[in-house]
Phi, psi and omega in degrees: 000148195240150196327315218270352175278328169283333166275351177255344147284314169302307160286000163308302185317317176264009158284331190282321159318313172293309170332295187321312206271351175289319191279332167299307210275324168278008170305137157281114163296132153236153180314112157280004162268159203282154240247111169321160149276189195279129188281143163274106168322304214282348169292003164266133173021275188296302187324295190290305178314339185267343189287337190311301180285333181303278176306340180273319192295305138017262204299289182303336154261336190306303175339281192309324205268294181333300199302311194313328182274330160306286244282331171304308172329289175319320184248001175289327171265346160295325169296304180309319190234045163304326205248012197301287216289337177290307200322298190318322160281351171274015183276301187324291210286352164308292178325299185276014161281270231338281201310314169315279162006288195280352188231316156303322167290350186265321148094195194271304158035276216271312167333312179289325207275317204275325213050047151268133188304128155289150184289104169004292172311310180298317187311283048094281178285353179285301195321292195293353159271332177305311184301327167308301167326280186324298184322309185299335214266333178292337173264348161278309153344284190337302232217003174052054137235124211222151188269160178262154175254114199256296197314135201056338163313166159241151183340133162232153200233031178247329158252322160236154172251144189275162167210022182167127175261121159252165193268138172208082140344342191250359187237160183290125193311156198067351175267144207269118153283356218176131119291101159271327200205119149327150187233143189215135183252161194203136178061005192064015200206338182254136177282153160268315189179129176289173201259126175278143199201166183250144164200213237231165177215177209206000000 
């Protein structure tokens, strides 16, 4: 092969290089290892302990707001029948207005029935117990302590005590006819004292 044939394969050779390296470069390199899939986050490890502590972190206040609200519960109702056992003695004298009541007005009655002047005085004193009466029954409001409306119910024995059955046909057996002795709930939901009472049997 003669020199000038040997210089002429040697530049080809080196066009075909330059080619080459031309073409690599406007090519977009790709990876050739083929492409993972995508990691699932929420499947790891560390993920699941913290959704773990998350739901326990939860669990534990709903608890505490439960607990919080027993416990309200709890002292909202000790504050209500705190007073139970004072209320409870204070009922007699609720009984002896009454009955003081109840007997003056029969009375001045009897004063009106005959047409005699009544005594100034009986009079005078009906007022100041009445008021007294009224006054005691706004501090028993106060404090939700209420008289039962006993006459026409029929008997409960959750509520009330017979003390006398009477035959009555035209009412239903067990319905109370007679209040001998008041009856008072206290917080609205606890008897104070049952009601003594009369009703009716067949």
């Amino acid at each position: 092969m003669s020199h000038k044939n040997h210089h002429k394969q040697h530049n080809e050779s080196l066009n075909t290089l330059d080619s080459t390296a031309e073409k690599a470069t406007k090519e977009p390199v790709t990876d050739s290892v083929p492409p993972s899939e995508e990691t699932n986050l929420d499947s790891t490890p560390q993920n699941e302990e913290l959704e773990r502590w998350k739901d326990l972190a939860m669990r534990a206040q709903a608890e505490m707001e439960n607990l919080r609200k027993r416990t309200q519960l709890d002292i909202e109702k000790a504050n209500r029948y705190a007073n139970a056992s004072f209320a409870r003695d204070l009922l007699p004298v609720a009984d002896y207005l009454s009955n003081a009541i109840e007997c003056a007005q029969k009375e001045i009655e009897k004063a009106k029935e005959s047409h005699t002047d009544c005594d100034s005085f009986l009079i005078n004193l009906l007022k100041g117990v009445e008021m007294t009466q009224k006054q005691l029954q706004t501090v028993f409001e106060q404090h939700q302590i209420r008289k039962m409306e006993t006459v026409g119910m029929i008997f409960d024995p959750n509520l009330h005590k017979v003390i006398q059955e009477e035959e009555n046909s035209e009412k239903e057996a067990g319905t109370i006819v007679r209040e001998l002795q008041s009856g008072y709930t206290i917080g609205g939901d606890r008897v104070l004292r049952e009601a003594m009472v009369v009703v009716t049997k067949q």
